[in-house]
ZABALUM-320663 format. One record per residue (C-alpha): residue in three letters; x, y, z. Coordinates in nm, 2 decimals. Layout:
pt type:ala | c1:X | c2:Y | c3:Z $
...
% end
This chain:
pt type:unk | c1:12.04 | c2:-23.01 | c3:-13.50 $
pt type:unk | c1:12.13 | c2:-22.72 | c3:-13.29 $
pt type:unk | c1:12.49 | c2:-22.68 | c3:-13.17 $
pt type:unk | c1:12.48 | c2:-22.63 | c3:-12.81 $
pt type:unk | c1:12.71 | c2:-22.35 | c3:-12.67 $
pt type:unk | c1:12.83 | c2:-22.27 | c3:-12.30 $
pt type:unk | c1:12.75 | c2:-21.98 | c3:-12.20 $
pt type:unk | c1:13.03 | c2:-21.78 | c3:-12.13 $
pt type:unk | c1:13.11 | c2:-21.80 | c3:-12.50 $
pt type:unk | c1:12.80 | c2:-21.64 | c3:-12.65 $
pt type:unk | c1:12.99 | c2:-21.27 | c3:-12.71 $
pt type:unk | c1:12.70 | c2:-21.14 | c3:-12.43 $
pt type:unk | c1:12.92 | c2:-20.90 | c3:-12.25 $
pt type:unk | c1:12.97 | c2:-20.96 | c3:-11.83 $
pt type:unk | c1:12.72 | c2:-20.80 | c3:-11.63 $
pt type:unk | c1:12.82 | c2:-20.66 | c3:-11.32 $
pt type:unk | c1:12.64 | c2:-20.37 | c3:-11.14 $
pt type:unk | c1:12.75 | c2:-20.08 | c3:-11.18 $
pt type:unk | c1:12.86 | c2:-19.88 | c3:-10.84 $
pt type:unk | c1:12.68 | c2:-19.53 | c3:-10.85 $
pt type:unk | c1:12.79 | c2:-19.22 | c3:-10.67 $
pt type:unk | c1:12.67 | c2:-19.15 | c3:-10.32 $
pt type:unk | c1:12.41 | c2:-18.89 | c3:-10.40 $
pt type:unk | c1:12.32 | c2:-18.72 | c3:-10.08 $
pt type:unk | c1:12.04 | c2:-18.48 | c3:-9.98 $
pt type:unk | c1:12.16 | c2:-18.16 | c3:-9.85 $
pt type:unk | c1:11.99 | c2:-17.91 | c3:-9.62 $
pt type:unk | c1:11.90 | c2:-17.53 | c3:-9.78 $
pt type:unk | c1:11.76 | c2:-17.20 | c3:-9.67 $
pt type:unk | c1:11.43 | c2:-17.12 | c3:-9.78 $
pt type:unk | c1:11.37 | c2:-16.83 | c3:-9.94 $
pt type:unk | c1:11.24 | c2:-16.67 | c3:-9.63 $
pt type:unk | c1:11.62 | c2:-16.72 | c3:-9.42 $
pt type:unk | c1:11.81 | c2:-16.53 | c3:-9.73 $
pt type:unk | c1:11.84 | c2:-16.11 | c3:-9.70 $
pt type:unk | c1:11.91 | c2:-15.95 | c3:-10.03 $
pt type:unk | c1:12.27 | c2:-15.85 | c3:-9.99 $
pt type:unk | c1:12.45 | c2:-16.13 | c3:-9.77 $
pt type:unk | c1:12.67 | c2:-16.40 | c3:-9.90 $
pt type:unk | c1:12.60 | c2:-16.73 | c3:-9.83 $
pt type:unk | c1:12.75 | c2:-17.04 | c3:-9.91 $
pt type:unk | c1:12.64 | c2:-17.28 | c3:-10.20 $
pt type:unk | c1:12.56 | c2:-17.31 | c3:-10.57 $
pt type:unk | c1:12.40 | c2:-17.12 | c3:-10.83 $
pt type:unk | c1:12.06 | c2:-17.28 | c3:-10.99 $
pt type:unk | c1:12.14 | c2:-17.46 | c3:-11.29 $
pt type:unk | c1:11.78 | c2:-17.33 | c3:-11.38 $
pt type:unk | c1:11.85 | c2:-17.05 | c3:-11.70 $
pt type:unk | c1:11.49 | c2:-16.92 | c3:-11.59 $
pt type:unk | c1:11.61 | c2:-16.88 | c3:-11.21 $
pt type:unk | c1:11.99 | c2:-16.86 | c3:-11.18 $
pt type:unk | c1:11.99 | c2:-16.75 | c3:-10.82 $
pt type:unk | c1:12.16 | c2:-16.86 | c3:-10.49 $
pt type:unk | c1:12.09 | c2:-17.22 | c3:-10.32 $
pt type:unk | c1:12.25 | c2:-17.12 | c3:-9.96 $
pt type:unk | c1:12.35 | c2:-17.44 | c3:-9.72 $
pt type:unk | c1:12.15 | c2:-17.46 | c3:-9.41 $
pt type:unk | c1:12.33 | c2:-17.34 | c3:-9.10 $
pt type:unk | c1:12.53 | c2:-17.64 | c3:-8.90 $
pt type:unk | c1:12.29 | c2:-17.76 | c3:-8.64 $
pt type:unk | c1:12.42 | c2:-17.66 | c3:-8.27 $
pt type:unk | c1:12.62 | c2:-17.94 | c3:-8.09 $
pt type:unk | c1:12.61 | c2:-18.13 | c3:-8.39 $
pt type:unk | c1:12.89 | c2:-18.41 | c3:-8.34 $
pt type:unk | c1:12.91 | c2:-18.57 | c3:-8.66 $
pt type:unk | c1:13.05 | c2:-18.35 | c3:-9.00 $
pt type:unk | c1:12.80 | c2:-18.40 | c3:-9.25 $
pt type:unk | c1:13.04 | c2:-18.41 | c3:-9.49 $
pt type:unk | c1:13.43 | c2:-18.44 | c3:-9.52 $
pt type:unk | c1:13.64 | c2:-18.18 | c3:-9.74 $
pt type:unk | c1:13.79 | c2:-18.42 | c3:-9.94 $
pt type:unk | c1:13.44 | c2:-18.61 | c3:-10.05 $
pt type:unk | c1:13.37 | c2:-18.46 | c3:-10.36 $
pt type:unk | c1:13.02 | c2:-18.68 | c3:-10.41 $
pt type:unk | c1:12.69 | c2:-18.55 | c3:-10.55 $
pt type:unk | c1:12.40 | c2:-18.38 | c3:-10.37 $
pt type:unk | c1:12.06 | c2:-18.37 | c3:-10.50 $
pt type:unk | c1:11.92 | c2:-17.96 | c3:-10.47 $
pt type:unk | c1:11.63 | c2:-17.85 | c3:-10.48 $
pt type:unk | c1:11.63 | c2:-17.47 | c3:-10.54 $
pt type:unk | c1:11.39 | c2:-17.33 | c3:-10.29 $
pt type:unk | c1:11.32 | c2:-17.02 | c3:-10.55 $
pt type:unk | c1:11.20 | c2:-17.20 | c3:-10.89 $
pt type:unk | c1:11.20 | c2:-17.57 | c3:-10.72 $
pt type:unk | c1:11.38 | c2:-17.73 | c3:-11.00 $
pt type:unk | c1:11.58 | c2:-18.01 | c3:-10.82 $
pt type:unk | c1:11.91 | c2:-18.11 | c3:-10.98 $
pt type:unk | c1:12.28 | c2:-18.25 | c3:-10.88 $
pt type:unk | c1:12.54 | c2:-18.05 | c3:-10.77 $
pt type:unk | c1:12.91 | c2:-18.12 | c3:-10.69 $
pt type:unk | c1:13.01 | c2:-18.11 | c3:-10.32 $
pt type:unk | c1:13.36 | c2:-17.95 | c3:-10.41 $
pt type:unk | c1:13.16 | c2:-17.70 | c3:-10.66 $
pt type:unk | c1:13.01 | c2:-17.52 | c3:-10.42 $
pt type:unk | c1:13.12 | c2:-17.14 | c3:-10.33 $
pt type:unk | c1:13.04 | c2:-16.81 | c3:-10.19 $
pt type:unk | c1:12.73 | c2:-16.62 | c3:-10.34 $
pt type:unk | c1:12.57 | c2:-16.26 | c3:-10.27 $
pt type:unk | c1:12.19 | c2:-16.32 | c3:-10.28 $
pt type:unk | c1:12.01 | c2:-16.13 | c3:-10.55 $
pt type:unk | c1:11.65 | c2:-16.06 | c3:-10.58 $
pt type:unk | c1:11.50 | c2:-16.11 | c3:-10.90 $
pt type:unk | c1:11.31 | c2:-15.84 | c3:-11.03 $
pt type:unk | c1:10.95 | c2:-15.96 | c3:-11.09 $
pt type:unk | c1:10.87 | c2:-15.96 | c3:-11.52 $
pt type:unk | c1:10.73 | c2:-15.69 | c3:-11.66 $
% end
């Protein structure tokens, strides 16, 4: 004869779902808006084959609503417009960049 248990003794540990991170898509320059030489604002490619500058899009004119406040540190999904390796990146990670060219392989 089985010995019938309730079931919030069986050990199974509570189940609750888990609350994730607001990951949020952020506008970037393409390759095309960047000149070799300015400094823009963003992240470095965590890419070791790329490693170059992921600038924010300008603010859109008239825009009334801040995309993002200061003190939100949450995570963005990137994708670099160089090597197109997408990846997350820190809000509050983000700094100021000169944009290199990469000198094709020889």
């Amino acid at each position: 004869m089985a010995i019938k248990r309730p079931t919030k003794s069986r050990g199974t540990p509570l189940r609750r779902p888990v609350s994730s991170a607001a990951v949020r898509r952020v506008e970037v320059r393409s390759k095309q808006q960047m000149v070799v030489g300015e400094v823009y604002e963003g992240w470095l490619c965590k890419s070791a084959a790329c490693g170059l500058v992921i600038a924010l899009a300008p603010a859109a004119e008239g825009g009334s609503k801040s995309t993002v406040s200061e003190f939100d540190d949450h995570l963005s999904v990137i994708k670099c417009p160089h090597c197109g390796n997408e990846d997350l990146y820190r809000w509050n990670a983000r700094g100021k960049h000169s944009y290199v060219q990469k000198s094709p392989a020889a």
